[in-house]
C-alpha positions in Angstrom: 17.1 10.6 -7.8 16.9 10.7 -11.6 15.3 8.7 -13.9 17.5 8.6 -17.0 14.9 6.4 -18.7 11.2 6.9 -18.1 10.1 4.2 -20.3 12.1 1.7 -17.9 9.8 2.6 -14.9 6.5 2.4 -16.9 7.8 -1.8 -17.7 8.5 -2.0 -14.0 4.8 -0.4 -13.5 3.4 -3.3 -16.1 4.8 -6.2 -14.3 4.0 -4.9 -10.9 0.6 -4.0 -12.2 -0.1 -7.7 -13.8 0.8 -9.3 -11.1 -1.1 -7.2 -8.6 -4.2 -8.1 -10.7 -3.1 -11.8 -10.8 -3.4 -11.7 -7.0 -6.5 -9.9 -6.9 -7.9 -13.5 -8.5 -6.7 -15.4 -5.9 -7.0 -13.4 -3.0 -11.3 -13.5 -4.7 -10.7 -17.2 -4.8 -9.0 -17.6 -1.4 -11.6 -15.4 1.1 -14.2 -16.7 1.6 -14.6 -15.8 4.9 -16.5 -13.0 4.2 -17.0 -12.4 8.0 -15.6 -8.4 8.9 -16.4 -7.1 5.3 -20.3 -8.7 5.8 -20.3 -7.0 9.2 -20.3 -3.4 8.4 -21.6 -3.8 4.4 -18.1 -4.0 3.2 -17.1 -0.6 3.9 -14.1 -1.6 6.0 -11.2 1.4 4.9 -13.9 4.1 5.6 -15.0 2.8 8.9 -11.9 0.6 10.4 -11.2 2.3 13.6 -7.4 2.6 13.3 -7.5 4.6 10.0 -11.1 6.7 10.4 -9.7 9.4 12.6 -6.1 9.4 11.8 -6.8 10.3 8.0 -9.5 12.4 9.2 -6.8 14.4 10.6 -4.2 14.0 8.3 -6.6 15.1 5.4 -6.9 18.3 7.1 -3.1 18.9 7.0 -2.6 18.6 3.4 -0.8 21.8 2.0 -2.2 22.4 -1.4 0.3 20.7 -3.7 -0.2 17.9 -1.8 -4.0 18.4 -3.0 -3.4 19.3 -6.2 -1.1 16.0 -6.5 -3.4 13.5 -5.0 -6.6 15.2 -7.7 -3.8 14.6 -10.6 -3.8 10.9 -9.2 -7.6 10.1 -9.0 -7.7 11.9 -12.1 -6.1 9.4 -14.1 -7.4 6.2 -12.7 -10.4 7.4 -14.2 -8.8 7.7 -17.9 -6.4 4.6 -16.7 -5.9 1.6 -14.7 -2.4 1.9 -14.3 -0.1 3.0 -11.0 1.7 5.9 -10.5 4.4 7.4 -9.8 5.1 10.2 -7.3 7.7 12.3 -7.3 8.6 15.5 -4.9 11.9 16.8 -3.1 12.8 16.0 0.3 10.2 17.1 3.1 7.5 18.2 0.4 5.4 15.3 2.0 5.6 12.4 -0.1 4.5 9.8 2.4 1.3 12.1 4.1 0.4 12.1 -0.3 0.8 8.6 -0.7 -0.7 8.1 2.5 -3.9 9.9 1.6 -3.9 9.0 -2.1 -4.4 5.2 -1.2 -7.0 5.7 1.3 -9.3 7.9 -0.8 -9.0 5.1 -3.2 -9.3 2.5 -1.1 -12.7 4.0 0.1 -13.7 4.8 -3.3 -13.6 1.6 -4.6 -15.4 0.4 -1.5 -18.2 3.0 -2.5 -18.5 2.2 -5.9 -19.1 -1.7 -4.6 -16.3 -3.2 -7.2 -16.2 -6.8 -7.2 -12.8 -7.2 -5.4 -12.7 -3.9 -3.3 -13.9 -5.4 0.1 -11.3 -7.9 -0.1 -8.3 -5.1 -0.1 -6.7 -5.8 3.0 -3.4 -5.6 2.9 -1.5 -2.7 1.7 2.0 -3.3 0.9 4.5 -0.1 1.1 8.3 -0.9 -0.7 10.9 1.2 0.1 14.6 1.3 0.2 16.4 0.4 3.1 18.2 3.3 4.3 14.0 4.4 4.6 12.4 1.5 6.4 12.6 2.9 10.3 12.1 6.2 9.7 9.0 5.6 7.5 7.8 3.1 10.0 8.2 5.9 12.6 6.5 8.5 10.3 3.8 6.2 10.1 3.5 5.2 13.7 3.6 8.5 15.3 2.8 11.4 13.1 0.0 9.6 11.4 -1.0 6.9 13.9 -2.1 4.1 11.3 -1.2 0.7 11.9 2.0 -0.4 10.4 4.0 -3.8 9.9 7.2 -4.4 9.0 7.3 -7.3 6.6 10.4 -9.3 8.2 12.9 -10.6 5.8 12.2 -14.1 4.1 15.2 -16.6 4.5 15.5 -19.7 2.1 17.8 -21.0 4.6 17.4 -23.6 7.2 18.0 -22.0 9.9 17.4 -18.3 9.5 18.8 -15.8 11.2 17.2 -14.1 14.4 14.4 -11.6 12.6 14.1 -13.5 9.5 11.2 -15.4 8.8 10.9 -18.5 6.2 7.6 -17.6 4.8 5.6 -14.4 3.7 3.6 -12.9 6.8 1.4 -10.2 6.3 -0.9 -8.0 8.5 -4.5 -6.6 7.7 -5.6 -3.3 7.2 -2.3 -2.1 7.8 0.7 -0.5 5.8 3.1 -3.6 5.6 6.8 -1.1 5.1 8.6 -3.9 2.8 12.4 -3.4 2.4 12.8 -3.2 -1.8 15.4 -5.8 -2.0 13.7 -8.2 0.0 10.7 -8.1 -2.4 11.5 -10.5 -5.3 11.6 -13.1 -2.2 8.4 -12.4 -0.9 7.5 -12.8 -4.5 8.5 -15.9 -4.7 6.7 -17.1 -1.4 2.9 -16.0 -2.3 3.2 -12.1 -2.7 
């Protein structure tokens, strides 16, 4: 696709970035559980037995501009705290990037014991629609992580078989959100 306006998707990357930080508060408020994450020091991307081995493995099939890509990434989120976006051409491995990207940060902040990193546990992926199954199917069986797919959120009364009427989201797992169902699951807790 092409971006005819860059600074348009760095305002889209504020307001998603404010509001992730505005529920990082209240996900601090809201857990205080503190059960799993107590359990295993609060380590729980590096260890969690459905994601250990898989990105073991698919570490070790990361071509070199997928390397090179994901270094560029870590890179600046030490001269930034801002997201980022990624951009290849069909079947340069996009997903198997992002994939690795967010675990190596995941674990990183875990390592470096920040305040709100043992509480990550959801990961939320939005993607178009025409994407959803075959991501979910990427995900599933090349990769082998645990995956959800966020169900559609209905204001009506009776919603329709699949749709749900409120926000359901699973731990330590990629939750594969359908973009234009987003500002709804915004509007019900996201």
């Amino acid at each position: 696709f092409n971006v005819p306006n860059a600074y348009l998707l760095r305002l889209v990357e504020k307001w998603m970035m404010s509001g992730i930080r505005g529920c990082e508060e209240k996900i601090g408020a809201m857990d205080t559980r503190g059960d799993l994450n107590a359990s295993i020091g609060g380590r729980m991307w590096a260890t969690h037995p459905n994601w250990a081995e898989s990105m073991y493995q698919a570490e070790e099939m990361l071509m070199e501009h997928q390397r090179a890509a994901i270094l560029s990434m870590h890179k600046r989120d030490e001269r930034a705290d801002t997201g980022h976006f990624l951009i290849m051409d069909t079947g340069l491995g996009k997903t198997l990037t992002s994939l690795c990207y967010f675990h190596r940060w995941l674990k990183q902040q875990e390592r470096r014991r920040k305040s709100q990193a043992s509480k990550i546990e959801y990961i939320l992926w939005v993607t178009p629609a025409g994407t959803v199954e075959n991501l979910m199917e990427q995900l599933n069986s090349t990769w082998r992580v645990p995956t959800w797919k966020v169900p559609r959120i209905s204001a009506a009364k009776n919603p329709k078989f699949g749709d749900s009427t409120n926000l359901k989201l699973e731990r330590f797992a990629v939750n594969v959100i359908h973009a234009d169902h987003l500002r709804a699951a915004i509007d019900k807790g996201l």
